[in-house]
C-alpha positions as CSV (number, residue, x, y, z in Angstrom):
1,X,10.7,19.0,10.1
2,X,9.7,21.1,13.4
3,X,11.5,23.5,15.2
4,X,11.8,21.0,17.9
5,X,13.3,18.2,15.7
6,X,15.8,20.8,13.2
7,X,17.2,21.6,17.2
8,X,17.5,18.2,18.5
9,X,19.3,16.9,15.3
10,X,21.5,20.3,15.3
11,X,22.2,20.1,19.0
12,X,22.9,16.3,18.5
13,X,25.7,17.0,15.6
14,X,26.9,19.8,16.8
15,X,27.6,18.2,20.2
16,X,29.0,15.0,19.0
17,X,30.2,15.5,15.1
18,X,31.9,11.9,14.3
19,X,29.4,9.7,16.5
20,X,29.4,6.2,16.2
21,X,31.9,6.9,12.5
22,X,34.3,4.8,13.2
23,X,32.2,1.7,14.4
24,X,29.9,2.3,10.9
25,X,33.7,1.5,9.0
26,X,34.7,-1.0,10.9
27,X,34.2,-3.9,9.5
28,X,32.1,-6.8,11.3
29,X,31.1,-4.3,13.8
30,X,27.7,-4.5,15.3
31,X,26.5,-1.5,13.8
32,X,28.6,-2.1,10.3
33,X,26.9,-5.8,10.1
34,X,23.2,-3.5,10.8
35,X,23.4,-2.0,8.2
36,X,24.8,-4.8,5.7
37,X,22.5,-7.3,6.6
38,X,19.7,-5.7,6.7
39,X,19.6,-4.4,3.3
40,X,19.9,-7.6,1.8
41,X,24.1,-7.7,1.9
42,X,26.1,-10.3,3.5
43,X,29.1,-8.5,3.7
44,X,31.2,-5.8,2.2
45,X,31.9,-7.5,-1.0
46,X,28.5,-8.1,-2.0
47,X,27.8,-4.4,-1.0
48,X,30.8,-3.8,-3.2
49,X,29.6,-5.5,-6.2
50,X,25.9,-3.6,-5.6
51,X,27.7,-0.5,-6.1
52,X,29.6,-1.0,-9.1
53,X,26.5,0.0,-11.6
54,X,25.5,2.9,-9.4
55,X,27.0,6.1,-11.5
56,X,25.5,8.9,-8.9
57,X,24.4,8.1,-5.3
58,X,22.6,10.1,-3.4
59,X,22.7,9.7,1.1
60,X,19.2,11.6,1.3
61,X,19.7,12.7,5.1
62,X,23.5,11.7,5.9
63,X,23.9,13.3,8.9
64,X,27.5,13.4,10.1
65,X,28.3,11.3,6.8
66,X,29.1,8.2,8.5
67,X,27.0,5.9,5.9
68,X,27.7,8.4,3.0
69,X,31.6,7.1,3.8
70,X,30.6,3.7,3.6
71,X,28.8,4.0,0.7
72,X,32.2,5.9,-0.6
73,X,34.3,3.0,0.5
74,X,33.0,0.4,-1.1
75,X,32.5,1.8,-4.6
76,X,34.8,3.1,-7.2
77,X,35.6,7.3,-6.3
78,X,36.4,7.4,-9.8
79,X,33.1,6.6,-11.6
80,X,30.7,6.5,-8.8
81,X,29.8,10.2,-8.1
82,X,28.1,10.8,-4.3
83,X,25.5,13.8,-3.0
84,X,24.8,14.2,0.3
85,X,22.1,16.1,1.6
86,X,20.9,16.6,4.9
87,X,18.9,19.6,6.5
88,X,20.9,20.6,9.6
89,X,24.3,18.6,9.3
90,X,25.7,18.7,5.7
91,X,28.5,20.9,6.8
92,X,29.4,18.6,9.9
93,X,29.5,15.4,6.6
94,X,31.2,17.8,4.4
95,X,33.8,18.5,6.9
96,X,34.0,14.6,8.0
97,X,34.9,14.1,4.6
98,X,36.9,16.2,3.6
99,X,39.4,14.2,2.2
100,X,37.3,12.1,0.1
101,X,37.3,12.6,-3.6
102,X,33.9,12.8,-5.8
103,X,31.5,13.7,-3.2
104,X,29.3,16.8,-2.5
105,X,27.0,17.6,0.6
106,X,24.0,20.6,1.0
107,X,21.6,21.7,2.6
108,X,18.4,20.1,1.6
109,X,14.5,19.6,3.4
110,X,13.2,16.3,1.8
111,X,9.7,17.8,1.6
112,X,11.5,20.8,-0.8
113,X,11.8,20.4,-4.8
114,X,14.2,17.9,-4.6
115,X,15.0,18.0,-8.7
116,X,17.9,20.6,-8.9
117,X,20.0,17.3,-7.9
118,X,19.8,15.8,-10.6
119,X,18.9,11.9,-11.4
120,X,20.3,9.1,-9.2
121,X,21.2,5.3,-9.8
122,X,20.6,5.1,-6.1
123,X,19.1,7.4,-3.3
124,X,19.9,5.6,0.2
125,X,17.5,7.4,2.9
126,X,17.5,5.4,6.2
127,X,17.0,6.6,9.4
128,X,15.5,9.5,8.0
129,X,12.0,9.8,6.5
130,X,9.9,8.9,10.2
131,X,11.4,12.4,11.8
132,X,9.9,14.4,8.7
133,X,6.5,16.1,8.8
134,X,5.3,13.6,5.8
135,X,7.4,10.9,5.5
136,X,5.6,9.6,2.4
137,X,6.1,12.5,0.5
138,X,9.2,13.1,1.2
139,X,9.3,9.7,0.3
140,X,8.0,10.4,-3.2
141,X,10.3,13.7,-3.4
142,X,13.2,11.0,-3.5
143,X,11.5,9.1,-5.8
144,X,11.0,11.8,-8.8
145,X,14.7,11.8,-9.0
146,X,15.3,8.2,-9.4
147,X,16.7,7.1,-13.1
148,X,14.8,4.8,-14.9
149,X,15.8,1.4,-12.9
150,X,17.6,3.9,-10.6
151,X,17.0,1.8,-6.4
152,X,16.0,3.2,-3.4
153,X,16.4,2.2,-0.1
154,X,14.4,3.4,3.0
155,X,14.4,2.5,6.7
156,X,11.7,4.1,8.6
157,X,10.6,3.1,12.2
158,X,8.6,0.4,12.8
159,X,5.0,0.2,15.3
160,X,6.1,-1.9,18.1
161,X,4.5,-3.3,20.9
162,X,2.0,-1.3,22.6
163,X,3.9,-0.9,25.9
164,X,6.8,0.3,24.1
165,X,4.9,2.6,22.7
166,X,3.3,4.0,25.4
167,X,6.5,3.9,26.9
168,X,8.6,5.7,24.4
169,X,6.2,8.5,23.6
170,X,5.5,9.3,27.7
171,X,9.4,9.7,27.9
172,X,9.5,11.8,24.2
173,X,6.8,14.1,25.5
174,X,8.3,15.1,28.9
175,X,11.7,16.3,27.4
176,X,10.0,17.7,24.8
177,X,10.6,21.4,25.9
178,X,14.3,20.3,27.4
179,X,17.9,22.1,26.3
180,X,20.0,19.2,25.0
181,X,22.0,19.5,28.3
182,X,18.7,18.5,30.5
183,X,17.3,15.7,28.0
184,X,21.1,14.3,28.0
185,X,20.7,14.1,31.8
186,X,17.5,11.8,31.5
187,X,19.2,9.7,28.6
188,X,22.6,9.2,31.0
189,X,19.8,7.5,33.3
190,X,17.8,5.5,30.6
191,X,21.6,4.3,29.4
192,X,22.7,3.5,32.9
193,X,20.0,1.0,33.5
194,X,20.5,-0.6,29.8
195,X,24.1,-1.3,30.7
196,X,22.8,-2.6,33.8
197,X,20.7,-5.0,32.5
198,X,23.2,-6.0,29.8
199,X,25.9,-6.7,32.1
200,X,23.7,-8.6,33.9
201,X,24.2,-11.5,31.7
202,X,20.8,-12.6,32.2
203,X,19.2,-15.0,29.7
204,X,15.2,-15.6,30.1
205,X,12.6,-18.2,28.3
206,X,9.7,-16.5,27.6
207,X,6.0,-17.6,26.4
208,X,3.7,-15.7,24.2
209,X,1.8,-12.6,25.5
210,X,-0.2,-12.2,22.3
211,X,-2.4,-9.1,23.9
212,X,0.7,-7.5,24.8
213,X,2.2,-8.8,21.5
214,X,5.4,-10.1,23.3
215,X,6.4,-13.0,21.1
216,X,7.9,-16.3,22.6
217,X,11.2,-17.3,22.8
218,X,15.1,-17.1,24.9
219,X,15.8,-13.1,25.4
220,X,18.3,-11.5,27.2
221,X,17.0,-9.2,29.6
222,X,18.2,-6.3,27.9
223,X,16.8,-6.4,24.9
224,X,13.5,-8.2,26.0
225,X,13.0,-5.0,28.5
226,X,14.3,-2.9,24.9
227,X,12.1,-4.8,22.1
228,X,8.8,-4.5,24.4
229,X,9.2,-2.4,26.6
230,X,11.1,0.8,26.8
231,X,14.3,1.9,24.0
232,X,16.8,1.6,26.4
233,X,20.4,1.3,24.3
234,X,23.3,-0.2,25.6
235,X,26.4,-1.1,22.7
236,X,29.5,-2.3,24.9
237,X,31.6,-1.2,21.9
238,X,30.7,2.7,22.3
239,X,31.5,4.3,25.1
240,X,28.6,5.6,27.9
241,X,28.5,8.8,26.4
242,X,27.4,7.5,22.7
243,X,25.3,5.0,24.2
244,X,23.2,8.1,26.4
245,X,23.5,10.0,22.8
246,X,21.5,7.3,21.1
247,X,18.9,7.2,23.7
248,X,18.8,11.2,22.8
249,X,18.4,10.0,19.3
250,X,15.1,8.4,20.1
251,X,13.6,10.0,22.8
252,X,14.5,14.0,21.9
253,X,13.1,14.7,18.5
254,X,9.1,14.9,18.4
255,X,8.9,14.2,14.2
256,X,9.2,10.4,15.4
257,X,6.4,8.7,13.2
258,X,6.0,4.7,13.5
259,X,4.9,2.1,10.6
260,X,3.6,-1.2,9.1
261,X,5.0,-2.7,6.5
262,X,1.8,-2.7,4.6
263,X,2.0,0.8,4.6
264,X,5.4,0.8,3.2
265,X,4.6,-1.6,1.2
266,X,1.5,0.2,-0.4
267,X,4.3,3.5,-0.5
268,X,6.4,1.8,-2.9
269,X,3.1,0.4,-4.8
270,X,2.1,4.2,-5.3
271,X,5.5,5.6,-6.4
272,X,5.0,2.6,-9.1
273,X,8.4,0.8,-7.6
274,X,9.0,-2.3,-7.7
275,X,10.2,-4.3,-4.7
276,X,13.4,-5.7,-4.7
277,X,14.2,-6.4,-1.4
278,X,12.2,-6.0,2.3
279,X,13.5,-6.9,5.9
280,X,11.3,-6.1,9.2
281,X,13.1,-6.2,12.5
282,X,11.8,-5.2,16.2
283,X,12.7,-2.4,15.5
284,X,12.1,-0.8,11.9
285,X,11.5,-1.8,8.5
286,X,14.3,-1.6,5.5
287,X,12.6,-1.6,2.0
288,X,14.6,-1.6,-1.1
289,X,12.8,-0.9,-4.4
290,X,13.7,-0.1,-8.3
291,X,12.0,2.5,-10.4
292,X,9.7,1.0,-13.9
């Protein structure tokens, strides 16, 4: 991880400690249902019954420890022992937690010897592995720790369209060299004209631009400017503040790598796992695979 990206993700936790916590809980939330669905769950219970055979769990990059309390809720505290690890926040989760039982955070670099953990029945790393300096070996860091028929599950950016591309990295590179207070400023106007364009209601038919790889279909403005065009977050359950945060999120840290799923794909092939479960959205890729 750079300098750049250990500050933005500092900054960022430091700043706003239980983010978007509560709406990760909650249950049929936006950002709850996310999560769920795209790792193969169709709602807490199958989640909970996922769980129930995983004896150590590892949240590889947990951040404030939002998922790592998920993850707590909906298995058994009593048999189901939980690491988190994350390079700049573990004390922010550990304090977030606090009153948790069976859990552990420290301070960890996935691209570091990784084997001091231990062996997990299940290393969760989403959101995570695209702002390191390798992401496939950290990738393969996780791996070596994996039980036999121990899972892991990865989200990692995906390549999007080329305008949103363009977009996204002309944006990252001019706030590059800003203090959290000035890149917040930019994000406050980037959030501003997402919730403009989502309260605008707007619904639009659109046909395919294949060059442009805009694919047909109804959008709502919002998100049609957001999947092609330019990350522009707007959640009407977090407040304006959260929203401009999560813009941050994106556009701040410059570890910010992009991928195909034959990549990941050909990731999982290497580290000798075996696919169990893969979802692709506009925006990233969630692979789920178990070890021998």
């Amino acid at each position: 991880m750079s300098s750049n990206t250990a500050t933005s993700f500092s900054d960022k936790w430091k700043n706003n400690p239980e983010l978007v916590f509560e709406e990760t809980l909650r249950e049929g939330s936006e950002i709850f249902l996310w999560i769920l669905n795209r790792n193969g769950f169709k709602d807490s219970g199958e989640l909970s019954c996922f769980l129930k055979s995983k004896n150590r769990i590892l949240d590889a990059g947990c951040g404030n420890g939002r998922v790592t309390a998920l993850l707590r809720k909906y298995s058994n505290p009593a048999t189901t022992e939980i690491i988190g690890i994350d390079f700049v926040a573990s004390k922010i989760a550990k304090k977030n937690l606090a009153s948790q039982k069976n859990i552990s955070f420290y301070k960890k670099d996935l691209l570091d010897d990784l084997t001091d953990l231990g062996k997990f029945d299940l290393i969760y790393c989403q959101e995570v592995l695209h702002h390191t300096k390798n992401p496939q070996q950290a990738f393969l860091n996780l791996t070596k720790i994996l039980n036999a028929r121990g899972e892991i599950a990865i989200y990692v950016y995906k390549k999007k369209a080329p305008i949103r591309e363009f977009t996204d990295d002309f944006i990252r590179k001019k706030i590059s060299a800003m203090t959290y207070e000035e890149a917040m400023k930019v994000c406050e106007e980037i959030t501003t004209l997402g919730k403009s364009l989502s309260d605008s209601k707007i619904k639009i038919q659109v046909l395919e631009v294949n060059v442009l790889e805009i694919k047909a279909g109804e959008y709502d403005l919002q998100r049609f400017l957001y999947h092609f065009f330019m990350k522009c977050f707007w959640n009407d359950n977090l407040s304006f503040h959260d929203n401009a945060v999560i813009n941050y999120d994106w556009y701040h840290p410059q570890d910010c790598s992009r991928h195909t799923i034959e990549e990941v794909r050909k990731w999982f092939a290497d580290a000798r796992l075996n696919i169990a479960h893969e979802h692709v959205d506009f925006y990233g890729i969630t692979m789920r695979g178990i070890k021998g």
